[in-house]
C-alpha positions as CSV (number, residue, x, y, z in Angstrom):
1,X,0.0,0.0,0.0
2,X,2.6,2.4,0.8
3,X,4.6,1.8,-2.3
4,X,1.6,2.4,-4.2
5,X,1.3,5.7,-2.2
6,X,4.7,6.7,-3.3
7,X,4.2,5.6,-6.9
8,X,1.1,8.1,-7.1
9,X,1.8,10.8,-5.5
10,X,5.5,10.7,-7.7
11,X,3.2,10.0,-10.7
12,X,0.7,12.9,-10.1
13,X,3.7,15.2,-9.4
14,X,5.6,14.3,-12.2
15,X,2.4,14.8,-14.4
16,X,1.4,17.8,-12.8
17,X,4.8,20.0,-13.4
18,X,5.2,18.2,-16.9
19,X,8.4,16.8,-15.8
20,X,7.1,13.5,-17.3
21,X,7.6,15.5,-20.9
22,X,10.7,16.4,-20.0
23,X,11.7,12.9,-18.7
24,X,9.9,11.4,-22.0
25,X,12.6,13.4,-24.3
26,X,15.6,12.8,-22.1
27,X,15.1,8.9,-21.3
28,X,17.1,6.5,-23.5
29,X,14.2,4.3,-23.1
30,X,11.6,6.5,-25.1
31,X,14.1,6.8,-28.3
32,X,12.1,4.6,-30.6
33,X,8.4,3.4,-31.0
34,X,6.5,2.4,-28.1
35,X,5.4,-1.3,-28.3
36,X,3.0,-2.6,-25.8
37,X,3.4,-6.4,-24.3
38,X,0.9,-8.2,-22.4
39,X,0.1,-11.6,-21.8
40,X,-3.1,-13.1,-20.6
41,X,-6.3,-11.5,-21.1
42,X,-9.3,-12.1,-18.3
43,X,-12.8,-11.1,-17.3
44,X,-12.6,-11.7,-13.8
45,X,-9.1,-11.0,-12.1
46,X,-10.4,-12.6,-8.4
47,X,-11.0,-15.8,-10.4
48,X,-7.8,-15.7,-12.6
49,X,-5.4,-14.5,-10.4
50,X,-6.3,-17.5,-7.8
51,X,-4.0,-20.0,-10.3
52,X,-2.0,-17.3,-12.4
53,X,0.7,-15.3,-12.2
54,X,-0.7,-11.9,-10.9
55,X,1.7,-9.6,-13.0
56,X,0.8,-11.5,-16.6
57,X,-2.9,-10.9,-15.9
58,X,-5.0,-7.7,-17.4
59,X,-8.9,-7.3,-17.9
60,X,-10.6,-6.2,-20.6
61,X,-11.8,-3.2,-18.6
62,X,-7.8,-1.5,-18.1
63,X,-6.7,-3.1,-21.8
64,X,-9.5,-0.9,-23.0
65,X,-8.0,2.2,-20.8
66,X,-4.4,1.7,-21.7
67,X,-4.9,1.5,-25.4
68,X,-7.2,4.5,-25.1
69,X,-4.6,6.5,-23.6
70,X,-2.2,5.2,-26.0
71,X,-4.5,6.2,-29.0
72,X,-4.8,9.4,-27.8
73,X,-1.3,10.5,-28.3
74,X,0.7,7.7,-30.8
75,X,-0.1,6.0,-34.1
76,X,-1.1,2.0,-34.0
77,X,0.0,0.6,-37.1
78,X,1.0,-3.4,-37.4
79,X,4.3,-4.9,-37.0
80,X,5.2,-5.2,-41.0
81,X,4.2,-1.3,-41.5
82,X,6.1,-0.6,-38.1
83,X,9.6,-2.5,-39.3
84,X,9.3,-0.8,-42.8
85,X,9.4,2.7,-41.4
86,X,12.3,1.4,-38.8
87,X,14.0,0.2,-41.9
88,X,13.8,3.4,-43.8
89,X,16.2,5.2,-40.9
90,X,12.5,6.7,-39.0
91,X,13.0,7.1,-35.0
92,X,9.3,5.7,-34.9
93,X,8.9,7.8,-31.9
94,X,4.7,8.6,-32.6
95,X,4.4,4.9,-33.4
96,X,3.2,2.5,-31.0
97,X,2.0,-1.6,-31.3
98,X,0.2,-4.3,-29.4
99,X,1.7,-7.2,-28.7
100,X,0.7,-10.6,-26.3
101,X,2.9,-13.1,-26.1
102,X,2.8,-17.1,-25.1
103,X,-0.5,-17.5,-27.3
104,X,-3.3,-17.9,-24.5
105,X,-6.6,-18.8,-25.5
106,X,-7.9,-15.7,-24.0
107,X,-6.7,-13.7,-26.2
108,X,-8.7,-14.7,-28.8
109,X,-11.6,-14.6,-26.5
110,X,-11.2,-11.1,-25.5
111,X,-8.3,-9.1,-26.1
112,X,-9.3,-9.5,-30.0
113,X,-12.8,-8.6,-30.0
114,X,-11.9,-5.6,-28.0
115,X,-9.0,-5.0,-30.6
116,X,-11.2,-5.6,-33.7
117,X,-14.0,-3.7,-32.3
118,X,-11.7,-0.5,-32.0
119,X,-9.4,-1.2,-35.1
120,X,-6.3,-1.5,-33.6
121,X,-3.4,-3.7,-35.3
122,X,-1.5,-6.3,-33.2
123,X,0.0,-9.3,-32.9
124,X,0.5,-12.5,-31.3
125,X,3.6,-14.7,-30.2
126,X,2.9,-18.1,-30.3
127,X,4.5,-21.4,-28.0
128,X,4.2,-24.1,-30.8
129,X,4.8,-26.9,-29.1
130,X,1.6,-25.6,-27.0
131,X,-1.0,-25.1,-29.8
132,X,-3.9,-26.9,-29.3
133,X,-3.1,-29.1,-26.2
134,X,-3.6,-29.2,-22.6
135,X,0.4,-28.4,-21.7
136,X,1.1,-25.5,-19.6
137,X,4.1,-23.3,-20.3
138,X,7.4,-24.1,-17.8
139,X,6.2,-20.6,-16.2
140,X,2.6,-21.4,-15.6
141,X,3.3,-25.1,-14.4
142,X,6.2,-24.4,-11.8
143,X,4.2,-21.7,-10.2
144,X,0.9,-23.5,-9.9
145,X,2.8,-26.4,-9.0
146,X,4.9,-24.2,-6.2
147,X,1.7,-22.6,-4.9
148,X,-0.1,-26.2,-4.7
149,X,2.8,-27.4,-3.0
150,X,3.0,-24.6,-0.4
151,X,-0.7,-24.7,0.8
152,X,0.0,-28.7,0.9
153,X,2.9,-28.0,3.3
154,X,1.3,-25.7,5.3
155,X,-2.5,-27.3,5.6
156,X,-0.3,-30.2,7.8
157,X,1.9,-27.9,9.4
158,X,4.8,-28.8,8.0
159,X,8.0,-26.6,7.3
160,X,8.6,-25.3,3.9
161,X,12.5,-25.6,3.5
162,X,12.7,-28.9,3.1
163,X,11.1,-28.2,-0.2
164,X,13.2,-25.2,-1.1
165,X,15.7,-27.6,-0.7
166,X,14.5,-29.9,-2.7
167,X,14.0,-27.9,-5.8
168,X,18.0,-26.4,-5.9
169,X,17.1,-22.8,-3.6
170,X,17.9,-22.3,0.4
171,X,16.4,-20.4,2.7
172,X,19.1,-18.4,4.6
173,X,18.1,-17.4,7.8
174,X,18.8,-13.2,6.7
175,X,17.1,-13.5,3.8
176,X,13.3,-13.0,3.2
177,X,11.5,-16.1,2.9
178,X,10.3,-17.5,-0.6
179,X,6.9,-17.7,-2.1
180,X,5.7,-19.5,-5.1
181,X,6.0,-16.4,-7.3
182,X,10.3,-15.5,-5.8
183,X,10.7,-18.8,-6.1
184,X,9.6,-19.1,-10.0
185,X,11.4,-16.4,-10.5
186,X,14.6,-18.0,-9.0
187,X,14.4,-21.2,-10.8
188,X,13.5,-19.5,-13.9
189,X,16.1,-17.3,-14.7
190,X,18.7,-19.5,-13.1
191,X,18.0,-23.0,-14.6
192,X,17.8,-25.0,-18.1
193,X,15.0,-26.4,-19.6
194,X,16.3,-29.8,-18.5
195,X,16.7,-29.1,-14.8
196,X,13.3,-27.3,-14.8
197,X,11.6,-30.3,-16.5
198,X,13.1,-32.4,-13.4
199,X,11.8,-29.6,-10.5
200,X,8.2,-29.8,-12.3
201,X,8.0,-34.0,-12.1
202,X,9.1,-33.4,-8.6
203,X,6.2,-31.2,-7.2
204,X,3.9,-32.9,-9.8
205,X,4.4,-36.2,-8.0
206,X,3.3,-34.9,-4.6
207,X,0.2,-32.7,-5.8
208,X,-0.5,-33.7,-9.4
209,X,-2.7,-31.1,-11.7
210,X,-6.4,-31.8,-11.8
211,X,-8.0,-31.2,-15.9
212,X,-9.5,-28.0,-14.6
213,X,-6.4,-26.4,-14.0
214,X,-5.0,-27.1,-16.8
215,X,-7.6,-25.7,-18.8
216,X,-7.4,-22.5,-17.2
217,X,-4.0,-22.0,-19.2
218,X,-5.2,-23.2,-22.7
219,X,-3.2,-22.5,-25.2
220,X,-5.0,-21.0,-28.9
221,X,-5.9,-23.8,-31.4
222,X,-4.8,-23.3,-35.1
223,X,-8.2,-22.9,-36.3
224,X,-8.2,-20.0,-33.4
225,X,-5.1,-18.7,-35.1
226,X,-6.2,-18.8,-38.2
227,X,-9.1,-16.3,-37.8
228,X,-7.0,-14.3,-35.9
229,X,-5.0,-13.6,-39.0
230,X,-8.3,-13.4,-41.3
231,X,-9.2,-10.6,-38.8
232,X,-6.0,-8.5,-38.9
233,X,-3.7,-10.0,-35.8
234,X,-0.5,-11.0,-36.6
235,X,1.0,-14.2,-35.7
236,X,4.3,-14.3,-34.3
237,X,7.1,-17.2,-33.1
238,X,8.0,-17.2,-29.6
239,X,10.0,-20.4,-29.4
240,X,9.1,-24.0,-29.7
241,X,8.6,-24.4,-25.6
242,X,9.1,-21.1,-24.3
243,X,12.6,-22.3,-22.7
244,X,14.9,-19.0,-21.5
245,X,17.4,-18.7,-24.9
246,X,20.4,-17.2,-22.6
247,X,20.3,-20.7,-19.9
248,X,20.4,-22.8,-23.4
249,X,23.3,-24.3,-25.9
250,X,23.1,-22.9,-28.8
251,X,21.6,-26.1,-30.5
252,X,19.2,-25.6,-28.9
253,X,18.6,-22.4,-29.5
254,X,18.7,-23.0,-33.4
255,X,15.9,-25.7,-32.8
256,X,13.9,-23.3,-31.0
257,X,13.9,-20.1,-33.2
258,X,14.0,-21.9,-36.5
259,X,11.7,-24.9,-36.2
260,X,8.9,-22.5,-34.6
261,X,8.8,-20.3,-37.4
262,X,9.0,-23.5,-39.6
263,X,6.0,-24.9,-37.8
264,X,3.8,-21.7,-37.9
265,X,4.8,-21.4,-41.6
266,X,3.4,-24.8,-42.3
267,X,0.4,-24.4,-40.6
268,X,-0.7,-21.2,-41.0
269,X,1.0,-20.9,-44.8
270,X,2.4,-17.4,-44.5
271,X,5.6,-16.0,-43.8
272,X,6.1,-15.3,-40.5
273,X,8.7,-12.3,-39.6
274,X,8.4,-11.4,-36.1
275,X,9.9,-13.0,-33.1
276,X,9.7,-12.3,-28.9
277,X,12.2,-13.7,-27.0
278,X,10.9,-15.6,-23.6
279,X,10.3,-13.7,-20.3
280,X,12.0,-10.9,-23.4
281,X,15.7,-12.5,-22.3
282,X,18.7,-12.4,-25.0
283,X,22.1,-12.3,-25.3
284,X,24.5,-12.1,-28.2
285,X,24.4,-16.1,-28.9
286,X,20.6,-15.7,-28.8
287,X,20.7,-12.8,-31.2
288,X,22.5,-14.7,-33.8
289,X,20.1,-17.3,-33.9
290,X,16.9,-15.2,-34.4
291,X,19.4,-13.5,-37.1
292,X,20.4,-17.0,-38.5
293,X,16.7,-17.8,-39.1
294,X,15.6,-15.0,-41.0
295,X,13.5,-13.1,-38.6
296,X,12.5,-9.4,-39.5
297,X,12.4,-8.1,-35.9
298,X,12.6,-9.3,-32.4
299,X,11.2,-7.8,-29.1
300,X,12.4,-8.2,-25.9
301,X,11.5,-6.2,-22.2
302,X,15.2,-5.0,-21.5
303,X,15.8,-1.6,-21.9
304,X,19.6,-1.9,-24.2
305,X,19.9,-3.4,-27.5
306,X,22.1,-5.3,-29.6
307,X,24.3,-2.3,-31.9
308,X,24.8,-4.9,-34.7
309,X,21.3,-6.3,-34.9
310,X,18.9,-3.3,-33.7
311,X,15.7,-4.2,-35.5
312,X,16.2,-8.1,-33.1
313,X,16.4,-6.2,-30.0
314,X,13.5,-3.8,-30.0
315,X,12.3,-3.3,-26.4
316,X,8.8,-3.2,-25.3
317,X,7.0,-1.8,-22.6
318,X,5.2,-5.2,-20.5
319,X,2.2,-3.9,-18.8
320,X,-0.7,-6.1,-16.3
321,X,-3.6,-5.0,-14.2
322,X,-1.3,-3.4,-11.2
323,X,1.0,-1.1,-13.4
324,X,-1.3,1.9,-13.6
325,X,-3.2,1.4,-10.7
326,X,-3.3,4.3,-8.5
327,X,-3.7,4.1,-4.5
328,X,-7.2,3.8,-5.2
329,X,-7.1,0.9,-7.3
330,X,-8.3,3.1,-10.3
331,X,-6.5,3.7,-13.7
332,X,-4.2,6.4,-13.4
333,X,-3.2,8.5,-16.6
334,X,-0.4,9.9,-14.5
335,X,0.7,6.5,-13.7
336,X,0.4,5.7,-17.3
337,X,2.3,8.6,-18.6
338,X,5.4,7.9,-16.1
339,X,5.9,4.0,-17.4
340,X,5.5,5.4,-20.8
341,X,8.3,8.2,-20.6
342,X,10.3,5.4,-18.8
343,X,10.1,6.5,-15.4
344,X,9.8,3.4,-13.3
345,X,11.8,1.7,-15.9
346,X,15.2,0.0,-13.9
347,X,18.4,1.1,-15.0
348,X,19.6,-2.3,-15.3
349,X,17.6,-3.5,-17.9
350,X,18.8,-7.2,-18.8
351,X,20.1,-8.9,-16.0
352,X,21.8,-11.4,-18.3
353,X,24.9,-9.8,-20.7
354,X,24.4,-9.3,-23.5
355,X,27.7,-11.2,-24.3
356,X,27.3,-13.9,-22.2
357,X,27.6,-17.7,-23.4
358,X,25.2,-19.8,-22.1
359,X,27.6,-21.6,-20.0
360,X,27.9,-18.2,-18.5
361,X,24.4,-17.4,-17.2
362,X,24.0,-15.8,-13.3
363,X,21.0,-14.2,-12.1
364,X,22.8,-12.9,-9.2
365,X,20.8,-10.4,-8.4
366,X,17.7,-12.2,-8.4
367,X,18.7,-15.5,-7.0
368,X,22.4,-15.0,-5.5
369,X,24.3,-17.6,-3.2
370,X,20.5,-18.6,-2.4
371,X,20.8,-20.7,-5.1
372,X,22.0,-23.9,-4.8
373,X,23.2,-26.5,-7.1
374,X,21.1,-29.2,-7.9
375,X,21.6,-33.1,-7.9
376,X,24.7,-33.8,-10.1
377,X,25.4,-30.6,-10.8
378,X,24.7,-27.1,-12.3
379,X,23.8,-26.3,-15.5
380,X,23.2,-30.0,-16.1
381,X,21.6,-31.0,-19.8
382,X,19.8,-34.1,-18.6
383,X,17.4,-35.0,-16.2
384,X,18.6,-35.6,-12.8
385,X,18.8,-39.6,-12.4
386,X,15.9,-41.5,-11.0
387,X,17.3,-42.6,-7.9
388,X,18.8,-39.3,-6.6
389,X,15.1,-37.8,-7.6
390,X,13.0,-40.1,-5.4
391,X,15.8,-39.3,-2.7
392,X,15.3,-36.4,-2.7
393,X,11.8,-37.0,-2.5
394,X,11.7,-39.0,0.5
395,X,14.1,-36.2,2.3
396,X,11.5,-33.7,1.3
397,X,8.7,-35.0,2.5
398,X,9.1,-37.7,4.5
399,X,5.6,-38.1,6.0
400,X,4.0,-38.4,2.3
401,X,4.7,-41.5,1.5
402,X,1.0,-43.2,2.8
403,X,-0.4,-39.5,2.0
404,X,-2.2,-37.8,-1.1
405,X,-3.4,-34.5,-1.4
């Protein structure tokens, strides 16, 4: 509450003394066209935010108000008209774009009626691995699994560091204790595809998923897709399985970038030219990839770009339900006007180099010593062995082995 205070009252100051025009022209962040990112699209937030991640959650309600706001001072056009004027030497600075990313099934639901009904261009960056099945993206299934496994431990009064340990974090005693979303976060930006695979068997084998979660995080269907582009939203690749490019080898990075585009390609039978990278990570191995498969641009959500390959490292700005919120709970054009100019933008940007190999990957300031290696080994390529994985089960929860949830 109090950092919502602060955040308004620096907002409506800011606004007020049009220091946020002055901020606007002087950030490095606001030298180029503003491109909105979102990712799932609800009705009801109570009912949503009960499984999801809170920050990748919007209603239709404050979509509607942001992309008012937006119309009111910038240009929409689509991606395609968007890189041609980028091409042609433009700043782009009065342009602006949607984008959503992972491919929910929401947004076809409502973030494109909405769009269609107002005739704003966008775009969408599909997981192809995830069309048209029941999978959940590594994001969406570690934290529902985390959360599930948190109330689990605490319904029976039982401590929750055994399972910090037993997914590679510790709980110092100085440092603030996890929850389900620090602890995604952790894992996430810290781990391979391989290791997470591993974590996710691990909590999925002391609280499985019932069907009705899973259908909560439906992915779009190609039919879906299909009228999406018939209706004017773009389709764009974002990976094969959504894995973080910069914790990868490069094969696997090649196999990501260039056999999603092939897939969408396939299906949908159009070219596809536009590319975001996961949780809008890269680094230079990652931007030779995208290059590598013929991708037109690339979006990402840190603030510096690659010199050599501008037009693959366009930033966007990633907006949910909370970021405008004032400390009534209402939409705030101050607010607003502040993330636009780049105000509450971190200096940082990228936590990952942009030179880094994979090999090289930290997310110290995320994660830190907390961070422990896992069984075997860290990075590791390959699942943790089945022995050492129901060890650590049995050291994790001890008392389960009679017990379901």
């Amino acid at each position: 509450m109090l950092r919502r205070l602060v955040k308004t009252g620096t907002a409506c100051a800011l606004s007020w003394s049009r220091a946020t025009s002055l901020f606007e022209a002087w950030s490095p962040h606001r030298r180029g066209p503003l491109v909105l990112g979102y990712h799932r699209v609800v009705e009801d937030l109570r009912v949503a935010s009960g499984l999801s991640i809170l920050p990748m959650l919007i209603t239709t309600g404050t979509l509607e108000r942001q992309l008012d706001w937006v119309a009111r001072r910038f240009q929409f056009v689509p991606l395609d008209e968007l890189a041609d004027r980028l091409e042609k030497g433009e700043s782009g600075e009065s342009l602006a774009a949607v984008t959503f990313d992972d491919g929910y099934r929401d947004v076809y639901e409502y973030a494109f009626p909405l769009l269609r009904r107002k005739g704003i261009p966008s775009a969408v960056f599909v997981v192809t691995d995830f069309a048209g099945t029941k999978r959940l993206p590594l994001h969406d299934h570690l934290y529902v699994l985390l959360s599930a496994n948190f109330v689990h431990a605490q319904k029976r009064d039982k401590p929750i560091a055994p399972l910090i340990e037993s997914i590679g974090l510790s709980q110092e005693p100085t440092r603030t204790p996890w929850t389900p979303f620090s602890a995604t976060r952790a894992l996430l930006r810290t781990r391979s595809s391989a290791e997470l695979t591993y974590i996710i068997a691990l909590l999925e084998s002391e609280v499985p998923l019932t069907n009705g979660v899973r259908r909560s995080f439906q992915s779009l269907t190609w039919p879906m897709m299909k009228e999406l582009q018939q209706g004017g939203m773009m389709i764009g690749s974002h990976t094969r399985s959504h894995i973080l490019l910069t914790n990868e080898s490069p094969a696997r990075v090649d196999e990501e970038v260039t056999g999603s585009r092939r897939i969408l390609e396939e299906r949908l039978r159009t070219p596809i030219r536009h590319f975001a990278y996961p949780d809008g990570m890269f680094n230079a191995p990652a931007v030779r990839a995208v290059a590598r498969a013929g991708y037109r641009c690339a979006f990402t959500s840190c603030t510096h770009r690659d010199e050599s390959h501008p037009l693959l490292t366009i930033p966007r700005l990633l907006l949910w339900e909370g970021s405008c919120r004032d400390s009534f709970s209402s939409f705030s054009p101050a607010i607003m006007a502040c993330h636009v100019a780049g105000v509450f933008r971190r200096k940082a940007g990228c936590r990952v180099s942009l030179h880094a190999e994979p090999a090289e990957r930290a997310d110290a300031a995320q994660a830190g010593a907390a961070v422990r290696r896992m069984p075997g080994g860290s990075p590791i390529e390959h699942a943790v062995p089945a022995p050492l994985n129901a060890a650590r089960r049995r050291a994790a929860f001890p008392d389960q082995s009679k017990e379901r949830p």
